[in-house]
N, C-alpha and C positions, 0 to 999 in steps of 0.2 A: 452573509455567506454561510452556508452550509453546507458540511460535508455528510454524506452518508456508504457508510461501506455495506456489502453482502457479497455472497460466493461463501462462507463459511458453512461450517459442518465436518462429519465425520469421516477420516477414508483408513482403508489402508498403509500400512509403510509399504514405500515403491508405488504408490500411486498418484495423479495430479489432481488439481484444484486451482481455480482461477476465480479470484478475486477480482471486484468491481467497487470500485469508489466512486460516488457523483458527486459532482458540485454543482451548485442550485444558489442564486442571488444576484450581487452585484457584482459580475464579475468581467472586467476588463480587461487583464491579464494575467498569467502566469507565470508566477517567477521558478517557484519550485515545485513539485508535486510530490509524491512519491509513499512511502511505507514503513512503520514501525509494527514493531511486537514486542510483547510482554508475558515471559510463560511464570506458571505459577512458581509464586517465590522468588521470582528475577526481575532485576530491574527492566525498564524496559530499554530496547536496544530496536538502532538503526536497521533498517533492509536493503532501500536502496530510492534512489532520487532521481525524476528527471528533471534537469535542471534544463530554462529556455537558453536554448541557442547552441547549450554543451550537451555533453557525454551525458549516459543515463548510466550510474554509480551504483556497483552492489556492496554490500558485503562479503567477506570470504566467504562466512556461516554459509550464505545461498548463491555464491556467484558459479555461475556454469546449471545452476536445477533452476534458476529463475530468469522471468523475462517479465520485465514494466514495459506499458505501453500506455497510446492514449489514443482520445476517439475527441479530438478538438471539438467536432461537432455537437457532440453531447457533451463536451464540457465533462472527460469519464475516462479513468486513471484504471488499469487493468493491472492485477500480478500475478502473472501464471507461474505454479508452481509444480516442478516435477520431480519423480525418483525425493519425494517424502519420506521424510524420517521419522520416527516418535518425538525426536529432540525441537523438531519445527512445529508442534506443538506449544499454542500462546494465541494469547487474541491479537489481531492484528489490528491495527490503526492505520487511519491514514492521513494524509498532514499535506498542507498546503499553505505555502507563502503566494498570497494574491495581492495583485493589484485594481482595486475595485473604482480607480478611476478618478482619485484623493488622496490615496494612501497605501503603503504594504501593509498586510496582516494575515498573522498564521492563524491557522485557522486548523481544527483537528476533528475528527469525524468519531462516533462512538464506540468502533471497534467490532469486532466479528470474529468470532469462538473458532477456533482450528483444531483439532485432535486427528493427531496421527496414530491408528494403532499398530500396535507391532503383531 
């Protein structure tokens, strides 16, 4: 299984960006989906999760300027971001517990460069 994220790049603060993550392999189910970041110098930290069956979980940091979604069809985890700040600034990740049809496994994508300028 492989994750790939893009939608990264340069915007404005107060402006949006939407991110895309696919996943590409064996993949039979999903348990969890969703999105980390990491800005320079900080650890990296949660965004927010869709979990199957439940709620799709943000964090404070982006809950109300963020919206996760998915495109089953393509197997394709969306995070639209809006009203960006310089502080949402980090590369983002994306991360996924599958089940490929033997087994669970997280699985985590290479990340994708965010800069908010102010």
């Amino acid at each position: 299984v492989q994750l790939q994220a893009s939608g990264g790049g340069l915007v404005q603060a107060g402006g949006s960006l939407r991110l895309s993550c696919a996943a590409s392999g064996s993949i039979f189910s999903f348990n969890r989906i969703g999105w980390y970041r990491q800005a320079p110098g900080k650890v990296r930290e949660w965004v927010g999760t869709i979990t199957s069956g439940g709620p799709t979980m943000y964090a404070d940091s982006v809950k109300g300027r963020s919206t996760i979604s998915r495109d089953n069809a393509k197997n394709t985890v969306f995070l639209q971001m809006n009203s960006l700040k310089p502080e949402d600034t980090a590369v983002y990740y994306c991360y996924a517990n599958i089940f490929d049809g033997r087994r669970n496994g997280d699985y985590w994508g290479p990340g994708t460069l965010v800069t908010v300028s102010s």
